[in-house]
C-alpha positions as a printed Julia matrix, in Angstrom:
211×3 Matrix{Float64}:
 -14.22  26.85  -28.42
 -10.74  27.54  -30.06
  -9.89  27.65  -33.49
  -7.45  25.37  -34.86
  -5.98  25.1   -38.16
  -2.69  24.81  -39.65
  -0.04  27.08  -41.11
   2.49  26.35  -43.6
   6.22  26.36  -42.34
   9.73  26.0   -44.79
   9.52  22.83  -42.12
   6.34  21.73  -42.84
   3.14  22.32  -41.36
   2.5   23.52  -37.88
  -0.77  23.36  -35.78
  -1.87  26.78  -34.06
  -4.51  26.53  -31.26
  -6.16  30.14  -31.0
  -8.22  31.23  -28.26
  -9.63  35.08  -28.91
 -10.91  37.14  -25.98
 -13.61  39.45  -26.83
 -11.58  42.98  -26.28
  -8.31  41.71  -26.2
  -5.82  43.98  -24.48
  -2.76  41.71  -25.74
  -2.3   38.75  -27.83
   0.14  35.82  -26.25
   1.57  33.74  -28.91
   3.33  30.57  -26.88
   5.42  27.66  -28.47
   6.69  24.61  -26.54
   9.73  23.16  -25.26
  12.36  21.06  -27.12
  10.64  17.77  -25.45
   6.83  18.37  -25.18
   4.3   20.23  -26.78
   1.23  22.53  -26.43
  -0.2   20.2   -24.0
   2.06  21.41  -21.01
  -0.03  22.41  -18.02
   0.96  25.92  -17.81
   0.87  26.39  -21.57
  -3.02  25.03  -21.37
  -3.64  26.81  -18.2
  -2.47  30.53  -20.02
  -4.75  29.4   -23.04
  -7.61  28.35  -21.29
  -8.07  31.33  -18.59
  -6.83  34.13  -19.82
  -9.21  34.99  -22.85
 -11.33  35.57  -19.91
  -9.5   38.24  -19.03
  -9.33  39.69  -22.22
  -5.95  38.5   -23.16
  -6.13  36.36  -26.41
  -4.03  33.31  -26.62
  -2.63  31.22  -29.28
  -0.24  28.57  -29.62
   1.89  26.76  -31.9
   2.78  23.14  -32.02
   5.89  22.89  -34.35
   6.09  21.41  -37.27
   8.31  18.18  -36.06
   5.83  18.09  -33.18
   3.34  17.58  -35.72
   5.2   14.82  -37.84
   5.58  12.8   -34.55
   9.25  13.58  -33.85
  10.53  13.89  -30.63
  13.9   16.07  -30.91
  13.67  19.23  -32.18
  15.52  20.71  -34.54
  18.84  23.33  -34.21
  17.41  26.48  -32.9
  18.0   28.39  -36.17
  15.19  26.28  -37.27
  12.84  26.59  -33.97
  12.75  30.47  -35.12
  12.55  30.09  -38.87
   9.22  27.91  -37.8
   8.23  30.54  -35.17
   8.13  33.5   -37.62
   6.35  31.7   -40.11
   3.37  30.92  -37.86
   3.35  34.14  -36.55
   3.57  35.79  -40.15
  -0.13  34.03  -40.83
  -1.42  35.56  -37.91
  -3.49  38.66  -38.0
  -3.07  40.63  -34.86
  -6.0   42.94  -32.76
  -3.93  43.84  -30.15
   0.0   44.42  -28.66
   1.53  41.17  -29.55
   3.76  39.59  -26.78
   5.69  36.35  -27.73
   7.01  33.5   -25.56
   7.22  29.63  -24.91
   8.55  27.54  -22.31
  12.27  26.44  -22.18
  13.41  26.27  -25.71
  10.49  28.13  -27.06
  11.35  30.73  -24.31
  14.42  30.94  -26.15
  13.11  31.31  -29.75
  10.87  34.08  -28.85
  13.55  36.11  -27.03
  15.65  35.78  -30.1
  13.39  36.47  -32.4
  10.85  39.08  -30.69
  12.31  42.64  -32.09
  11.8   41.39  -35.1
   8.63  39.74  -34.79
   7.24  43.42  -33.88
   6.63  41.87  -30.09
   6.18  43.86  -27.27
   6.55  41.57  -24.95
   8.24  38.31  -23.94
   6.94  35.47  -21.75
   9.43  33.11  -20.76
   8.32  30.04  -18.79
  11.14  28.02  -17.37
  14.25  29.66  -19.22
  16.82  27.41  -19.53
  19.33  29.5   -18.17
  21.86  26.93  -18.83
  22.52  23.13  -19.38
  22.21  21.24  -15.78
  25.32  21.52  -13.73
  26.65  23.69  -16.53
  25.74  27.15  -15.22
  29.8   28.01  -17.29
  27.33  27.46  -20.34
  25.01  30.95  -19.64
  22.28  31.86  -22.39
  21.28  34.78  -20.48
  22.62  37.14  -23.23
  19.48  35.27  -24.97
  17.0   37.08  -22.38
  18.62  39.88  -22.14
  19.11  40.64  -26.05
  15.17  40.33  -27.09
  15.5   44.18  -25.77
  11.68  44.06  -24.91
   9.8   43.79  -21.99
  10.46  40.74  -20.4
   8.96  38.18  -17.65
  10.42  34.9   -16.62
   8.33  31.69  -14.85
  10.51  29.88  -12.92
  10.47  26.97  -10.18
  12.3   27.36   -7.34
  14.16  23.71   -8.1
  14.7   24.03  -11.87
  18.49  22.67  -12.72
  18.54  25.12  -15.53
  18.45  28.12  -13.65
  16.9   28.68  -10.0
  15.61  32.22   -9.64
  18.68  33.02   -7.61
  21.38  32.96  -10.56
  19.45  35.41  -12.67
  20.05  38.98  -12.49
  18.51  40.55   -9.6
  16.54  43.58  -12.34
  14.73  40.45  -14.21
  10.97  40.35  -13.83
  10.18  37.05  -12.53
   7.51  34.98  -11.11
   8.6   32.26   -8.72
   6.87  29.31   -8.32
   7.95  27.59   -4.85
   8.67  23.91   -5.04
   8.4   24.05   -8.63
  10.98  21.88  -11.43
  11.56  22.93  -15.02
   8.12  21.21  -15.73
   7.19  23.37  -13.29
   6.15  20.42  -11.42
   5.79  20.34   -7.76
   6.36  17.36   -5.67
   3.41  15.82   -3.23
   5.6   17.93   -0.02
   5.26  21.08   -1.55
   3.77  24.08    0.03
   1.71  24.37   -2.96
  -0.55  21.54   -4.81
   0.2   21.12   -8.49
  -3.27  23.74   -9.16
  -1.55  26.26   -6.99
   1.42  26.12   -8.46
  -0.39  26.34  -12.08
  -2.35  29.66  -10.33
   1.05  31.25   -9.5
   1.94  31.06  -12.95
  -1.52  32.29  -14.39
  -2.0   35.08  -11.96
   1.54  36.16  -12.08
   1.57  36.47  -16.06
  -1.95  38.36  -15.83
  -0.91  40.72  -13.5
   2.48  41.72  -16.1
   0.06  41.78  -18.94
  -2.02  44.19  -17.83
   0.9   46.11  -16.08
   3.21  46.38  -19.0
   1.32  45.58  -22.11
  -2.2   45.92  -21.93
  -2.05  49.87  -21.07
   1.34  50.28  -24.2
């Protein structure tokens, strides 16, 4: 069963969700996007299976997710609230931050200071749709850690083709920024969610759990 509590933020309280493995060979601390929260179907599936594999997982539903707002805040604030959750936390194991979209981008900016080893971005929002002038990459590529991207094939903020061709990435075919997949697909909605587990295993283990 996981433990849940919550953590005192300068934003108000925020609600972690920690699942421990038994030998843990990393800890993944994972945040949520700008519109949805620690419910997201990849974010549960990374929580739920990988403990088994003896990668601890926690994550962190912000504080304005919490008080039942549905914008978040400017992302000075996003990583104010991210370090302050992760400053309660007591760590076993290499630490490797991450999120999806927007919390993808709070852990990139904030992991070389958070003492991360790692970061796990799921669905980087490479830029605004139909804005690609508008590039954050300097985001990725400034956390100065080991990195890994999740990305659908179809997401309008950045399909795997307009990143770099050196970033480590895990495609999901079919897949939106949700990373969703549409009844055509050549994968079902549980493949798709095994892409993204098995894909994020395999870089833990690679590049974290033997650092």
């Amino acid at each position: 069963m996981p433990d849940e509590r919550m953590v005192r933020t300068p934003q108000g309280d925020a609600r972690v969700v920690v699942r421990r493995a038994k030998r843990p060979i990393a800890t993944l601390v994972l945040t949520h996007g700008a519109g949805g929260g620690i419910d997201a179907p990849d974010l549960l599936r990374l929580a739920r299976s990988l403990p088994q594999q003896d990668v601890s997982v926690t994550l962190v539903e912000m504080p304005w997710r919490v008080a039942g707002k549905r914008l978040a805040p400017r992302p000075a604030v996003i990583d104010e609230c991210f370090h302050a959750a992760l400053d309660t936390m007591r760590m076993r194991s290499p630490l490797v931050v991450g999120g999806r979209s927007a919390g993808a981008r709070s852990a990139c900016r904030i992991a070389r200071e958070a003492g991360a080893r790692g970061v796990l971005a799921l669905s980087f929002p490479l830029h605004p749709p139909g804005r690609p002038e508008r590039s954050r990459l300097e985001e990725l590529t400034g956390a100065r850690v080991r990195s890994l991207v999740v990305q659908g094939d179809r997401d309008p903020f950045g399909t795997p083709e307009e990143f770099p061709a050196n970033t480590e990435m895990v495609v999901v075919p079919g897949a939106d920024h949700q990373l969703r997949v549409p009844a055509r697909a050549p994968l079902t909605q549980a493949d798709a969610l095994a892409v993204v587990y098995e894909g994020v295993l395999e870089w833990v283990v690679r590049e974290i759990g033997g650092s």
